[in-house]
C-alpha positions in Angstrom: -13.4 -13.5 -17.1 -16.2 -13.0 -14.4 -18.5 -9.6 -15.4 -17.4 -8.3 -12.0 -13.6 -8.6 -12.4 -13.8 -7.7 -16.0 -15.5 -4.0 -14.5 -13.2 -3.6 -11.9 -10.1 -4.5 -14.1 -11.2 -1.7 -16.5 -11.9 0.6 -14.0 -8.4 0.6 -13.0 -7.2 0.5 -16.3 -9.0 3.2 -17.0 -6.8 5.5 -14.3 -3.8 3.4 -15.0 -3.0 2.2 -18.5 -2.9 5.8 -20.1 0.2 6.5 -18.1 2.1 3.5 -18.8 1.2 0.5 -16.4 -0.4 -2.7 -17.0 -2.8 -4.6 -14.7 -3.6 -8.4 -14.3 -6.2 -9.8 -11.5 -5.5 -12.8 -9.9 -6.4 -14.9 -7.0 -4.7 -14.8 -3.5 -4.7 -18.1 -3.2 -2.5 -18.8 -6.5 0.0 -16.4 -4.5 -0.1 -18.0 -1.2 0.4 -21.7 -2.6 3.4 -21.4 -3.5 4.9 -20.1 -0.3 5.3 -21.0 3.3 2.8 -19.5 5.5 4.9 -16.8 6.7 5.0 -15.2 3.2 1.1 -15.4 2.4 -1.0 -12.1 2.0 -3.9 -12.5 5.0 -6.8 -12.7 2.8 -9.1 -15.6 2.4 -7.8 -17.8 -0.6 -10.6 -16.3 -3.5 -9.8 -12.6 -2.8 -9.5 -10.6 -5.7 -6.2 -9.4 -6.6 -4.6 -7.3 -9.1 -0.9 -6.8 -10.2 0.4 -3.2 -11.6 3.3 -3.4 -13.9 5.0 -0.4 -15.7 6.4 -0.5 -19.4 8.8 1.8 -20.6 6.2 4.3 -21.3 5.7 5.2 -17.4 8.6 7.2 -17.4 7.8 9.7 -20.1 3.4 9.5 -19.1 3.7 9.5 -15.3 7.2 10.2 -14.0 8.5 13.7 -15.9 4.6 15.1 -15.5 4.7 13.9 -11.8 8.1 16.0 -11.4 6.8 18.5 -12.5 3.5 18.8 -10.6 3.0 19.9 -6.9 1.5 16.6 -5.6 4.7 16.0 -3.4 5.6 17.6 -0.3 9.5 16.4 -0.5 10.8 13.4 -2.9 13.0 10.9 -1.5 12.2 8.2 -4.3 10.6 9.8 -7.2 9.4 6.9 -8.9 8.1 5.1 -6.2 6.5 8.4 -5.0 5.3 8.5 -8.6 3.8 4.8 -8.6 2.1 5.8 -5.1 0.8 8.8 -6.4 -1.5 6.9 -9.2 -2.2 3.7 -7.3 -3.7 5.8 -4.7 -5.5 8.0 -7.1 -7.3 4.6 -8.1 -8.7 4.1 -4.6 -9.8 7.5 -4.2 -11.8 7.8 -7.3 -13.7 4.3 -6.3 -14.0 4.8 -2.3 -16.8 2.5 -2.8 -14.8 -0.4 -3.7 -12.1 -1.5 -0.8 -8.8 -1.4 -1.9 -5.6 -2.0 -0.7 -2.3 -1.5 -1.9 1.3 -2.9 -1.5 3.9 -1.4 -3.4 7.2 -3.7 -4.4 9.0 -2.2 -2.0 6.8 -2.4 1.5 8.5 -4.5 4.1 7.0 -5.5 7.5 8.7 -4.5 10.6 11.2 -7.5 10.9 12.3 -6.7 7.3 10.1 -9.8 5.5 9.4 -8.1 2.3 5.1 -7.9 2.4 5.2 -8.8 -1.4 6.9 -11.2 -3.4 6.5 -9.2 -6.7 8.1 -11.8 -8.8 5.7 -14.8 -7.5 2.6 -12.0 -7.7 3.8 -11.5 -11.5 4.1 -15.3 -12.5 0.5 -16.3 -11.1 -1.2 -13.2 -12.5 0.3 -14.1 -16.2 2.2 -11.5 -16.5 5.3 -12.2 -16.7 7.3 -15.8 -16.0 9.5 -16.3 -13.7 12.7 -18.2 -14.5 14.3 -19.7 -12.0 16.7 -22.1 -11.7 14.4 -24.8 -11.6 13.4 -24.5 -14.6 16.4 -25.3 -16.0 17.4 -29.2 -16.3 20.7 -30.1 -15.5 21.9 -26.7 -14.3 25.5 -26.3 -15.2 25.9 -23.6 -11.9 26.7 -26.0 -9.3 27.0 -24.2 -5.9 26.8 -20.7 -7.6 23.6 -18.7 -6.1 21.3 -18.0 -8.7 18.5 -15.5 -8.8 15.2 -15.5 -10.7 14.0 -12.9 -13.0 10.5 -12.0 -15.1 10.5 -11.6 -18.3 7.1 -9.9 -20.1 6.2 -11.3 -23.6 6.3 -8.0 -24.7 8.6 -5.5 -22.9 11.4 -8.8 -22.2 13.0 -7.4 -19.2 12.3 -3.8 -20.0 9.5 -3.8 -17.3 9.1 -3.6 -13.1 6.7 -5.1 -11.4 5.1 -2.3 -8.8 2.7 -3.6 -6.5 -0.5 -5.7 -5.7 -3.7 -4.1 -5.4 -6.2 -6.4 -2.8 -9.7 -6.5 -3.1 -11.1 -7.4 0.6 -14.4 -8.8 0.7 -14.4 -9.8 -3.1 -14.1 -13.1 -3.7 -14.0 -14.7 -7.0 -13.7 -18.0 -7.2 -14.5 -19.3 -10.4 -11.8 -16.7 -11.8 -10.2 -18.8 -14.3 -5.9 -19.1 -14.0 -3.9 -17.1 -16.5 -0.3 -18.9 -17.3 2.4 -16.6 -17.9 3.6 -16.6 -21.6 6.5 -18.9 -21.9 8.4 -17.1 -23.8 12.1 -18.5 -23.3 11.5 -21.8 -23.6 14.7 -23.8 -24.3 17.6 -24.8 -22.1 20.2 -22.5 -23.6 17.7 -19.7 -23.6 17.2 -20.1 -20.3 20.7 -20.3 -19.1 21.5 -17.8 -21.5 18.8 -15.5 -19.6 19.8 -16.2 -15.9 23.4 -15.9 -16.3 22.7 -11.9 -18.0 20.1 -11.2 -15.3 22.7 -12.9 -12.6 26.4 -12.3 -14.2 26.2 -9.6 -16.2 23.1 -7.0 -15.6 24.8 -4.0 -15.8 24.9 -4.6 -19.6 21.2 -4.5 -19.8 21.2 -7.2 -22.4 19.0 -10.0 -20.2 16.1 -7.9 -21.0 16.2 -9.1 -24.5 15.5 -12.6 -23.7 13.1 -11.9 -26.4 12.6 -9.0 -28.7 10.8 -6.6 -26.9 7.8 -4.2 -28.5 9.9 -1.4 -27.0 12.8 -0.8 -24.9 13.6 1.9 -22.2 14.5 5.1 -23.6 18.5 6.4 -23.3 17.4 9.4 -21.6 15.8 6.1 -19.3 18.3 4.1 -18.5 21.0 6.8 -17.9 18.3 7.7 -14.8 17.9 3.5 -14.0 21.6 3.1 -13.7 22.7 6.1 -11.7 22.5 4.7 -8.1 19.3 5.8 -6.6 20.9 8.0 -4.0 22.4 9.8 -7.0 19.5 10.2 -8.9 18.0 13.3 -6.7 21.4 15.1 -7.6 21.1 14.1 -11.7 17.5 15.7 -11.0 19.0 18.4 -10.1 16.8 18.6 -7.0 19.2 18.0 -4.1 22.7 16.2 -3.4 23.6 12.5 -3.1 24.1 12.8 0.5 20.1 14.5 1.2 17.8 11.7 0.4 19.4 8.3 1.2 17.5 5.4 -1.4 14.5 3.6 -0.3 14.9 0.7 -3.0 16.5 -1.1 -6.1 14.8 -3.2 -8.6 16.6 -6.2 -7.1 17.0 -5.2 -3.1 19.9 -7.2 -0.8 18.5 -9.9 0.7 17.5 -9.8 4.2 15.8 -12.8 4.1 16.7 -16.2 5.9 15.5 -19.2 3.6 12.7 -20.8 5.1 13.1 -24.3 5.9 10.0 -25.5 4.6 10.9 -27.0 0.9 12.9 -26.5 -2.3 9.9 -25.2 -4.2 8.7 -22.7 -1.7 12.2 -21.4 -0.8 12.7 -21.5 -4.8 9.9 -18.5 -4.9 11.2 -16.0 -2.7 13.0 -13.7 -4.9 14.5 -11.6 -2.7 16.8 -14.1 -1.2 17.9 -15.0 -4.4 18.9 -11.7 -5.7 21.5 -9.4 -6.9 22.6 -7.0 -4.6 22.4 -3.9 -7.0 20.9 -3.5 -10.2 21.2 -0.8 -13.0 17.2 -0.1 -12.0 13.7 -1.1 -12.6 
């Protein structure tokens, strides 16, 4: 890795990893090659990248302190307000360094999502995406079928957060980093897909492989309450008072862009479950 991303990587580490995310650099341009042109981030192709992911630890290192700390005004998404909270705090300690951010969620004004957080994931190495493609002879026929990322380590016990962009740091000698491929037969695969696609709610698709460690109980009763509920199990207003921003696996509102199967085979949102037990 390049001296100067190496720094910067543990720089943010530094702010990050101690409350439970990971963080992988990449290149725009691995990003914006596999989609059409409406989809690419507008940066020139060697612009420094990195992708924030949390593991199950984030919700005992950064959500319950964040709760219980006065650096919100009013929550309407506490996670996401969470995430926000420490992403920012990275580009305010280095103001010398341009950053910007683009959380998971962030949608342009015509509702094009602004990042495809599974794509992001797969080019940084962090996680692979598994898509029906990558699965010969798919038995599915005209079924949709969505994508998902599984981390060597955490399986599906992960989310993907956001994309931090470097402007004006280029770095093109910065080597590729394939994803782990950690599900790598044909029955694995469809074994995988159908869980993440069929039968989510059962959580079981996250163990595509044995993972280092696995949401907590007291974790996944707050990931599957629907997130308009989850201010009410909080206890810190009704259902009704803080409509949800997001889900781990949003409706689509995408049109398929007619461009070819393997872009239109990256863009995750129109290819995804319509609710999920959470990130």
């Amino acid at each position: 890795m390049e001296p100067r991303v190496a720094e910067l990587k543990q720089k943010i580490e530094d702010n990050l990893c101690p409350f439970g995310f990971e963080v992988y650099p990449f290149q725009v341009a691995w990003y914006n090659e596999l989609l059409p042109p409406a989809f690419h981030l507008p940066f020139p192709g060697p612009t420094l990248a990195f992708l924030v992911l949390s593991t199950p630890a984030m919700f005992d290192r950064a959500l319950k302190p964040f709760l219980k700390s006065c650096h919100f005004q009013t929550l309407r998404d506490p996670v996401d307000q969470c995430v926000s909270y420490h992403l920012r705090s990275v580009t305010e300690k280095f103001p010398e360094v341009h950053m910007e951010v683009i959380a998971d969620y962030e949608v342009h004004p015509n509702r094009r999502p602004k990042i495809l957080a599974q794509t992001a994931a797969h080019v940084a190495g962090a996680a692979y995406y598994y898509q029906r493609q990558d699965v010969d002879a798919d038995p599915w026929g005209t079924q949709h079928i969505a994508g998902v990322c599984i981390h060597p380590r955490f399986g599906g016990w992960f989310a993907i957060r956001g994309v931090m962009l470097l402007p004006g740091i280029e770095v093109p000698n910065l080597p590729p980093r394939k994803p782990p491929d950690c599900v790598p037969t044909r029955a694995g695969r469809i074994t995988l897909l159908e869980g993440f696609n069929f039968h989510w709610r059962d959580w079981t698709y996250r163990d595509a492989v044995t993972p280092e460690e696995r949401y907590s109980e007291e974790q996944k009763i707050y990931f599957s309450t629907p997130p308009a509920q989850r201010l009410a199990l909080l206890g810190l207003a009704q259902p009704s008072e803080h409509p949800s921003t997001t889900s781990e696996h949003p409706l689509s509102l995408l049109t398929k862009p007619q461009n070819s199967r393997r872009a239109r085979s990256w863009l995750s949102p129109s290819a995804s479950p319509p609710v999920s037990p959470g990130p």
